[in-house]
N, C-alpha and C positions, 0 to 999 in steps of 0.2 A: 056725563063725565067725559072728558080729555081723553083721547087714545093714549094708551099707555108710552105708545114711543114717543109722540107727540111732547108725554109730559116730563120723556126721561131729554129730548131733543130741546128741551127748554132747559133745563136745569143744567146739563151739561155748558148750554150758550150763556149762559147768568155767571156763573161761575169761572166759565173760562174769561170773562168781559173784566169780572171782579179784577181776577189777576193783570190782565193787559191792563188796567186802568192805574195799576201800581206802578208799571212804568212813568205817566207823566209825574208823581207824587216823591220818586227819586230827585234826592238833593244833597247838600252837603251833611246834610245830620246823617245820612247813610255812609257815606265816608267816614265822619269823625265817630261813627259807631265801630268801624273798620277798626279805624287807629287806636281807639280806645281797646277794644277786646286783644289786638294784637301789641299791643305794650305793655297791658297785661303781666305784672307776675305771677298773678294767681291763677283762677282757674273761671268760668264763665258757670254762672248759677242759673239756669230757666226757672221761674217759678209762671204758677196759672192753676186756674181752678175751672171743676168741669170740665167742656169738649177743648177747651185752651188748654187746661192742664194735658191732654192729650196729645195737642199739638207741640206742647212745651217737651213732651219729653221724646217725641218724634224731633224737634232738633237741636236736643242737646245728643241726642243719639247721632246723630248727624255729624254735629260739631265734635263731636269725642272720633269718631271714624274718620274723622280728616284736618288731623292732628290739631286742634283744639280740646283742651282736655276741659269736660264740661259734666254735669250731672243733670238733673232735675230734683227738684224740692217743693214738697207739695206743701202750700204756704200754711195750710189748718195745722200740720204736722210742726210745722217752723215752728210758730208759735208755741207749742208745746216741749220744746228741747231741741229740736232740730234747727235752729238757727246757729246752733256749735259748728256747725260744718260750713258755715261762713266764714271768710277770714277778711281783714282791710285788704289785700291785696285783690282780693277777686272782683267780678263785675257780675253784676245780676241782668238777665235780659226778663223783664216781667211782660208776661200777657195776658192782656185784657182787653175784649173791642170794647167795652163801656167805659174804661176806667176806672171804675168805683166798684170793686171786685173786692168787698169790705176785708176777707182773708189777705191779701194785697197789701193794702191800706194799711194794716194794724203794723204789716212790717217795718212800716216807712221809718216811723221815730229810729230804731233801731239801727239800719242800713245807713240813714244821713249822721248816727252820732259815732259811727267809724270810718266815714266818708267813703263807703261802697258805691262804687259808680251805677246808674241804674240806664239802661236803655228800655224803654216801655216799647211794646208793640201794640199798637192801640188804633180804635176808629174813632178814638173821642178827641181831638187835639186839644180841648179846652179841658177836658176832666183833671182830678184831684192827682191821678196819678202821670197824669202828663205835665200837671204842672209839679211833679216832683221829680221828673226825671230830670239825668241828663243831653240825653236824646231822645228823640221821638222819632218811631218810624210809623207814616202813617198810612194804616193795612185801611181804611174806612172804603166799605163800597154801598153802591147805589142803591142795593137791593138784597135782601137774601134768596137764594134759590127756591126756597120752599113758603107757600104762598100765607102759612102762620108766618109772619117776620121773625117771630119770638126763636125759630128754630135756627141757630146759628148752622151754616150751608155755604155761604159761598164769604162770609167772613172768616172762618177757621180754613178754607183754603187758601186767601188770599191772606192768613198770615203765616200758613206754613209754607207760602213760597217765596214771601220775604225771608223766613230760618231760612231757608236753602241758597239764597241770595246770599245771606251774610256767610254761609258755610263756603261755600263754593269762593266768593270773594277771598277771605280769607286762607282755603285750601290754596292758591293762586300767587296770595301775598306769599306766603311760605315757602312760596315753590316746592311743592309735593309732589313727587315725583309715583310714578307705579309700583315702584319698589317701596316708597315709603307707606302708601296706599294699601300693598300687600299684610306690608307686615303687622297694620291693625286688625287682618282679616285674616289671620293664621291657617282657621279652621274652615274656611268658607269656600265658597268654589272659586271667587275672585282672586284668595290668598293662594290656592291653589295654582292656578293659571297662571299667578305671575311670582311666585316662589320655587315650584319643584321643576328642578330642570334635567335635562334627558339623563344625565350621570346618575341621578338619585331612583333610577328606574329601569334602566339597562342592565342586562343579562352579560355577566362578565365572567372572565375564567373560565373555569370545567363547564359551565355551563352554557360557553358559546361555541356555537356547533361552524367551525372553520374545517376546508380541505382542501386539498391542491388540484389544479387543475387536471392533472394527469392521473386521477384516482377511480377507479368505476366505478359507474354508476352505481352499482351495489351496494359498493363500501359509503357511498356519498349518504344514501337514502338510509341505511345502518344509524349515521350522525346526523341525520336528519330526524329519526325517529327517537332515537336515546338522549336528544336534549329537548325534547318535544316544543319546538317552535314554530314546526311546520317551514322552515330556511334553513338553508345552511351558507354560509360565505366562502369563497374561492378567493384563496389568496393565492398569489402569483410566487416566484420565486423569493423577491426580496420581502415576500411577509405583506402586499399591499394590496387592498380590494382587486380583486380582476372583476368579479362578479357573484352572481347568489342565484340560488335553486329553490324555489317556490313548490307547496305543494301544486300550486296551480303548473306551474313550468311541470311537473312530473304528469300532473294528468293528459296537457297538451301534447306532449314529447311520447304517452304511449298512444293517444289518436294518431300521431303521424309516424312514428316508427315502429308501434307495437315493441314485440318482446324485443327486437332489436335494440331497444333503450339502454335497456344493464349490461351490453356489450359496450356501450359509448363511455366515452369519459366525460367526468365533469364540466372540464372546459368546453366539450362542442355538444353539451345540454344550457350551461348557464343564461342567463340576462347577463350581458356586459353592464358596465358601468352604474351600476346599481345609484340609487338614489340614498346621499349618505348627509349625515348629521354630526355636526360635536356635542361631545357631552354638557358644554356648557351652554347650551341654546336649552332656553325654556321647553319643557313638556308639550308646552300647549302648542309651540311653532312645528315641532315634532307631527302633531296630530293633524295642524293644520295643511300639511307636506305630504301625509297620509291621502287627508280627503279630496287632495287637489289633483294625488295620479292614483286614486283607488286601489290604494295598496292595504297591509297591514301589518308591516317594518318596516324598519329603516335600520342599516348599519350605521353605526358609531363609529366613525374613526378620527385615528391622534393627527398632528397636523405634517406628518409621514404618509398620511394617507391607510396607515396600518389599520387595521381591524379589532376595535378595543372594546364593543356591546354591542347587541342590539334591543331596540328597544321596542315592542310589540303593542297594534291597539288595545289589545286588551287590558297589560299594562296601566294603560293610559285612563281607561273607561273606568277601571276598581278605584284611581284618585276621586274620582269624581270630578276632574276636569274634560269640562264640555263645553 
Protein backbone atom coordinates (compact mmCIF):
# COMPACT_ATOMS: atom_id res chain seq x y z
CA UNK A 1 0.00 0.00 0.00
CA UNK A 2 0.95 3.88 -0.96
CA UNK A 3 2.02 6.05 2.11
CA UNK A 4 -0.82 7.75 3.19
CA UNK A 5 0.72 11.25 2.28
CA UNK A 6 1.87 10.00 -0.79
CA UNK A 7 -1.80 9.06 -1.59
CA UNK A 8 -3.39 12.23 -0.06
CA UNK A 9 -0.25 14.32 -2.28
CA UNK A 10 -1.73 12.63 -5.41
CA UNK A 11 -5.30 13.27 -5.05
CA UNK A 12 -4.76 16.87 -3.87
CA UNK A 13 -2.44 17.22 -7.55
CA UNK A 14 -5.53 15.35 -9.79
CA UNK A 15 -7.90 17.61 -8.58
CA UNK A 16 -6.14 20.64 -8.49
CA UNK A 17 -5.04 19.77 -12.50
CA UNK A 18 -8.95 18.98 -12.90
CA UNK A 19 -9.70 22.62 -12.21
CA UNK A 20 -6.62 24.39 -14.00
CA UNK A 21 -7.57 22.31 -17.07
CA UNK A 22 -11.06 24.31 -17.00
CA UNK A 23 -9.24 27.29 -17.80
CA UNK A 24 -8.35 26.28 -21.49
CA UNK A 25 -12.21 24.86 -21.92
CA UNK A 26 -13.47 28.63 -21.08
CA UNK A 27 -15.19 30.24 -24.25
CA UNK A 28 -18.10 32.06 -25.21
CA UNK A 29 -20.82 29.74 -23.99
CA UNK A 30 -19.30 31.03 -20.43
CA UNK A 31 -20.25 34.44 -21.24
CA UNK A 32 -23.50 34.00 -22.86
CA UNK A 33 -24.15 31.74 -19.68
CA UNK A 34 -23.26 35.27 -17.90
CA UNK A 35 -25.63 37.18 -19.98
CA UNK A 36 -28.30 34.79 -19.91
CA UNK A 37 -28.45 34.49 -15.82
CA UNK A 38 -27.91 38.26 -15.51
CA UNK A 39 -31.02 39.31 -17.82
CA UNK A 40 -32.75 37.19 -16.12
CA UNK A 41 -36.10 38.26 -14.58
CA UNK A 42 -36.56 35.43 -12.77
CA UNK A 43 -34.50 33.69 -10.41
CA UNK A 44 -31.62 30.90 -11.30
CA UNK A 45 -32.77 27.10 -10.41
CA UNK A 46 -29.61 24.54 -9.74
CA UNK A 47 -30.98 21.13 -10.02
CA UNK A 48 -28.48 17.73 -9.64
CA UNK A 49 -28.58 14.47 -8.19
CA UNK A 50 -26.25 12.63 -5.79
CA UNK A 51 -22.66 14.23 -4.98
CA UNK A 52 -23.72 17.03 -7.99
CA UNK A 53 -26.96 17.54 -6.21
CA UNK A 54 -24.50 18.57 -3.42
CA UNK A 55 -22.48 20.67 -5.44
CA UNK A 56 -25.74 22.09 -6.94
CA UNK A 57 -26.83 23.46 -3.81
CA UNK A 58 -23.33 24.70 -2.60
CA UNK A 59 -23.71 27.25 -5.66
CA UNK A 60 -26.90 28.15 -5.58
CA UNK A 61 -25.97 28.99 -2.09
CA UNK A 62 -23.29 30.99 -3.47
CA UNK A 63 -25.30 32.57 -6.16
CA UNK A 64 -28.08 33.79 -3.64
CA UNK A 65 -25.04 35.29 -1.19
CA UNK A 66 -23.92 37.39 -4.04
CA UNK A 67 -26.83 38.90 -5.15
CA UNK A 68 -28.17 36.27 -7.57
CA UNK A 69 -31.19 35.18 -6.13
CA UNK A 70 -31.07 31.39 -6.73
CA UNK A 71 -32.48 28.07 -4.90
CA UNK A 72 -31.69 24.36 -5.49
CA UNK A 73 -34.26 21.85 -6.43
CA UNK A 74 -33.83 18.36 -6.18
CA UNK A 75 -34.90 16.99 -9.61
CA UNK A 76 -36.74 13.41 -7.82
CA UNK A 77 -38.73 15.97 -5.72
CA UNK A 78 -39.53 18.15 -9.03
CA UNK A 79 -41.01 15.63 -10.44
CA UNK A 80 -43.24 15.09 -7.92
CA UNK A 81 -44.86 18.79 -7.27
CA UNK A 82 -41.99 20.76 -7.07
CA UNK A 83 -41.58 21.79 -10.43
CA UNK A 84 -44.40 24.72 -9.06
CA UNK A 85 -41.52 26.65 -7.94
CA UNK A 86 -40.32 27.12 -11.54
CA UNK A 87 -41.58 29.96 -13.48
CA UNK A 88 -40.77 30.96 -17.69
CA UNK A 89 -38.79 33.64 -16.28
CA UNK A 90 -36.23 31.68 -14.47
CA UNK A 91 -33.03 29.77 -15.80
CA UNK A 92 -32.08 26.38 -14.55
CA UNK A 93 -28.30 25.63 -14.16
CA UNK A 94 -28.48 21.53 -14.27
CA UNK A 95 -25.51 19.28 -13.21
CA UNK A 96 -24.44 16.37 -14.44
CA UNK A 97 -20.79 15.05 -15.35
CA UNK A 98 -22.66 12.21 -17.52
CA UNK A 99 -25.56 13.79 -18.79
CA UNK A 100 -27.91 11.19 -18.54
CA UNK A 101 -28.74 11.90 -14.90
CA UNK A 102 -32.29 10.09 -15.80
CA UNK A 103 -33.99 12.45 -12.70
CA UNK A 104 -32.62 15.46 -15.03
CA UNK A 105 -33.86 14.17 -18.11
CA UNK A 106 -37.51 13.47 -17.23
CA UNK A 107 -37.61 17.42 -16.48
CA UNK A 108 -36.62 18.25 -19.99
CA UNK A 109 -40.05 17.90 -21.80
CA UNK A 110 -41.36 20.28 -19.15
CA UNK A 111 -38.65 23.13 -18.89
CA UNK A 112 -38.36 23.42 -23.12
CA UNK A 113 -42.42 23.58 -23.28
CA UNK A 114 -42.26 26.97 -21.09
CA UNK A 115 -38.97 27.98 -22.77
CA UNK A 116 -36.90 27.79 -19.38
CA UNK A 117 -33.44 28.51 -20.31
CA UNK A 118 -31.14 25.49 -19.37
CA UNK A 119 -27.23 25.96 -18.87
CA UNK A 120 -25.86 22.12 -18.18
CA UNK A 121 -22.61 21.76 -16.37
CA UNK A 122 -21.47 18.72 -17.58
CA UNK A 123 -18.37 16.28 -18.70
CA UNK A 124 -20.37 14.79 -21.47
CA UNK A 125 -20.49 17.56 -24.28
CA UNK A 126 -22.26 14.98 -26.56
CA UNK A 127 -24.86 13.64 -23.98
CA UNK A 128 -28.72 13.90 -23.95
CA UNK A 129 -28.64 16.69 -21.62
CA UNK A 130 -26.11 18.77 -23.43
CA UNK A 131 -27.76 18.37 -26.38
CA UNK A 132 -30.84 19.99 -24.72
CA UNK A 133 -29.31 22.67 -23.30
CA UNK A 134 -28.75 26.10 -24.02
CA UNK A 135 -25.28 26.33 -22.96
CA UNK A 136 -22.77 24.03 -21.98
CA UNK A 137 -20.10 24.48 -19.73
CA UNK A 138 -17.64 21.95 -20.02
CA UNK A 139 -16.38 20.72 -16.27
CA UNK A 140 -14.98 17.20 -18.07
CA UNK A 141 -11.46 16.15 -16.57
CA UNK A 142 -8.89 13.52 -17.36
CA UNK A 143 -9.15 11.65 -14.43
CA UNK A 144 -10.97 11.23 -11.08
CA UNK A 145 -8.84 11.42 -8.01
CA UNK A 146 -9.78 8.37 -6.58
CA UNK A 147 -8.36 5.15 -8.35
CA UNK A 148 -12.23 3.36 -8.58
CA UNK A 149 -13.08 6.14 -11.45
CA UNK A 150 -16.82 5.39 -10.45
CA UNK A 151 -16.03 7.67 -7.32
CA UNK A 152 -16.81 11.21 -8.54
CA UNK A 153 -13.47 13.29 -6.86
CA UNK A 154 -12.09 15.59 -8.83
CA UNK A 155 -15.26 16.06 -11.22
CA UNK A 156 -17.50 17.45 -8.49
CA UNK A 157 -14.71 19.95 -7.83
CA UNK A 158 -14.08 20.90 -11.03
CA UNK A 159 -17.73 21.69 -11.34
CA UNK A 160 -17.97 23.53 -8.12
CA UNK A 161 -15.46 25.82 -9.38
CA UNK A 162 -17.03 26.46 -12.57
CA UNK A 163 -20.43 27.60 -9.78
CA UNK A 164 -18.01 29.99 -8.21
CA UNK A 165 -16.70 31.12 -11.56
CA UNK A 166 -20.23 32.06 -12.68
CA UNK A 167 -20.93 33.58 -9.08
CA UNK A 168 -18.01 35.66 -8.82
CA UNK A 169 -18.42 36.76 -12.72
CA UNK A 170 -21.62 37.69 -12.01
CA UNK A 171 -21.05 39.35 -8.33
CA UNK A 172 -18.68 41.55 -10.66
CA UNK A 173 -21.19 42.26 -13.50
CA UNK A 174 -23.40 43.76 -10.74
CA UNK A 175 -20.98 45.70 -9.12
CA UNK A 176 -21.40 44.49 -5.54
CA UNK A 177 -20.02 46.32 -3.52
CA UNK A 178 -19.05 45.31 0.62
CA UNK A 179 -21.79 46.90 1.74
CA UNK A 180 -24.10 45.12 -0.58
CA UNK A 181 -22.14 41.78 0.26
CA UNK A 182 -22.81 42.69 4.05
CA UNK A 183 -26.23 43.06 4.00
CA UNK A 184 -26.82 39.32 2.73
CA UNK A 185 -24.78 38.25 5.70
CA UNK A 186 -26.60 40.25 8.44
CA UNK A 187 -25.92 37.61 11.17
CA UNK A 188 -22.47 36.43 10.24
CA UNK A 189 -19.02 37.65 11.12
CA UNK A 190 -18.59 39.01 7.52
CA UNK A 191 -22.10 41.03 7.92
CA UNK A 192 -20.66 42.06 10.96
CA UNK A 193 -17.33 43.54 10.05
CA UNK A 194 -18.65 45.40 7.35
CA UNK A 195 -22.17 46.75 9.01
CA UNK A 196 -21.59 47.67 12.70
CA UNK A 197 -19.74 50.86 13.03
CA UNK A 198 -18.05 52.43 15.95
CA UNK A 199 -21.40 54.77 16.94
CA UNK A 200 -23.43 51.42 17.17
CA UNK A 201 -20.94 50.46 20.04
CA UNK A 202 -19.45 53.30 21.80
CA UNK A 203 -19.98 54.26 25.35
CA UNK A 204 -21.99 57.67 25.35
CA UNK A 205 -23.33 60.16 27.96
CA UNK A 206 -23.37 59.41 31.79
CA UNK A 207 -21.48 56.63 30.81
CA UNK A 208 -18.24 58.32 29.33
CA UNK A 209 -16.04 59.01 31.89
CA UNK A 210 -14.56 62.85 30.61
CA UNK A 211 -12.29 65.42 33.08
CA UNK A 212 -10.48 68.38 32.81
CA UNK A 213 -7.14 68.78 32.93
CA UNK A 214 -6.76 70.59 35.99
CA UNK A 215 -8.59 67.92 38.25
CA UNK A 216 -6.59 65.50 40.72
CA UNK A 217 -5.71 62.79 40.29
CA UNK A 218 -8.06 61.43 42.83
CA UNK A 219 -11.10 62.92 41.56
CA UNK A 220 -9.64 61.52 37.96
CA UNK A 221 -9.37 57.82 39.10
CA UNK A 222 -12.99 58.27 41.21
CA UNK A 223 -14.38 58.66 37.11
CA UNK A 224 -12.16 56.31 36.06
CA UNK A 225 -13.58 53.66 38.25
CA UNK A 226 -17.46 54.70 38.44
CA UNK A 227 -17.71 54.19 34.62
CA UNK A 228 -15.61 51.21 34.66
CA UNK A 229 -13.69 51.33 31.39
CA UNK A 230 -10.48 51.45 32.85
CA UNK A 231 -9.87 55.57 30.63
CA UNK A 232 -11.09 58.33 31.26
CA UNK A 233 -10.68 61.41 28.53
CA UNK A 234 -9.29 64.91 29.29
CA UNK A 235 -10.90 67.46 27.74
CA UNK A 236 -9.28 70.81 27.44
CA UNK A 237 -11.00 74.05 28.04
CA UNK A 238 -13.06 74.32 24.88
CA UNK A 239 -14.60 70.57 25.38
CA UNK A 240 -11.68 68.98 22.97
CA UNK A 241 -9.59 65.73 23.35
CA UNK A 242 -6.37 66.92 25.15
CA UNK A 243 -5.76 63.50 26.16
CA UNK A 244 -6.74 59.96 28.42
CA UNK A 245 -5.66 58.08 31.48
CA UNK A 246 -5.15 54.45 31.10
CA UNK A 247 -5.27 51.94 33.85
CA UNK A 248 -1.92 51.26 32.40
CA UNK A 249 -0.88 55.14 32.48
CA UNK A 250 -1.91 54.95 36.61
CA UNK A 251 0.20 51.82 37.18
CA UNK A 252 3.32 53.40 35.31
CA UNK A 253 2.77 56.97 37.04
CA UNK A 254 2.89 55.09 40.72
CA UNK A 255 6.37 53.06 39.71
CA UNK A 256 7.83 56.50 38.98
CA UNK A 257 6.15 58.89 41.34
CA UNK A 258 4.67 56.65 43.94
CA UNK A 259 2.08 58.24 46.24
CA UNK A 260 3.12 61.46 44.83
CA UNK A 261 0.55 60.57 41.86
CA UNK A 262 -2.86 61.82 43.49
CA UNK A 263 -1.16 65.09 44.43
CA UNK A 264 -0.65 65.50 40.32
CA UNK A 265 -3.19 66.64 38.12
CA UNK A 266 -4.71 65.03 35.26
CA UNK A 267 -3.09 66.84 32.73
CA UNK A 268 0.68 66.23 33.89
CA UNK A 269 -0.44 62.21 34.23
CA UNK A 270 -2.34 61.97 30.83
CA UNK A 271 -1.06 60.45 27.14
CA UNK A 272 -1.42 63.60 25.00
CA UNK A 273 -3.07 63.27 21.73
CA UNK A 274 -4.65 60.05 22.20
CA UNK A 275 -5.58 57.91 19.20
CA UNK A 276 -9.20 58.86 18.15
CA UNK A 277 -11.88 57.47 15.86
CA UNK A 278 -15.42 58.78 14.21
CA UNK A 279 -18.38 57.09 14.87
CA UNK A 280 -18.94 56.45 11.62
CA UNK A 281 -15.91 54.35 10.62
CA UNK A 282 -16.64 50.60 10.77
CA UNK A 283 -15.98 48.47 14.12
CA UNK A 284 -13.78 46.56 12.50
CA UNK A 285 -11.26 49.58 11.36
CA UNK A 286 -11.71 50.65 15.16
CA UNK A 287 -10.26 47.06 16.29
CA UNK A 288 -7.93 47.18 13.64
CA UNK A 289 -6.39 50.73 15.09
CA UNK A 290 -6.45 48.81 18.39
CA UNK A 291 -4.05 45.99 17.21
CA UNK A 292 -1.72 48.23 15.35
CA UNK A 293 -0.78 50.50 18.67
CA UNK A 294 -1.74 47.61 21.36
CA UNK A 295 -4.24 49.51 22.98
CA UNK A 296 -7.86 48.72 24.15
CA UNK A 297 -9.76 52.20 23.28
CA UNK A 298 -10.14 54.53 21.21
CA UNK A 299 -12.05 57.82 21.78
CA UNK A 300 -14.69 58.86 19.50
CA UNK A 301 -14.77 62.16 18.63
CA UNK A 302 -17.39 64.75 16.52
CA UNK A 303 -15.47 66.65 13.80
CA UNK A 304 -14.87 69.59 16.64
CA UNK A 305 -12.53 67.32 17.67
CA UNK A 306 -15.09 67.03 21.06
CA UNK A 307 -15.34 63.87 22.90
CA UNK A 308 -18.60 61.95 21.90
CA UNK A 309 -17.74 57.81 23.09
CA UNK A 310 -15.49 55.47 23.56
CA UNK A 311 -15.33 52.50 22.26
CA UNK A 312 -13.62 49.39 24.00
CA UNK A 313 -11.98 45.94 22.77
CA UNK A 314 -14.12 44.25 24.51
CA UNK A 315 -16.90 45.82 23.06
CA UNK A 316 -15.65 44.82 19.92
CA UNK A 317 -14.90 40.92 20.67
CA UNK A 318 -18.85 40.24 22.31
CA UNK A 319 -19.88 41.31 18.25
CA UNK A 320 -18.10 38.67 17.18
CA UNK A 321 -16.01 40.63 14.88
CA UNK A 322 -12.53 39.34 14.41
Amino acid sequence: MENILDIARKVLKTEAEAVYSLIEKLNSNFEKAVEIIYGSKGRVVVIGMGKSGLIGRKTAATLASTGTPAFFLHPAEASHGDLGMVTSHDVIIAISNSGETEEILGLIPFLKRYNVRIISITGNQNSTLSKSADVILDVSVKEEACPIAFVPTASTTAAMAMGDALAVALLLKRGLKEEDFAFFHPRGSIGKKLLIKVKDLMHTGENLPVVKPDIPMSKALIEMSSKRLGHTIIADSEGKVAGIITDGDVRRGLEKWGGKLFEMTAGEVMTKNPKTISGDELAAKSLSIMESYSITALVVSDEEGKPIGIIHLHDILKQGIV
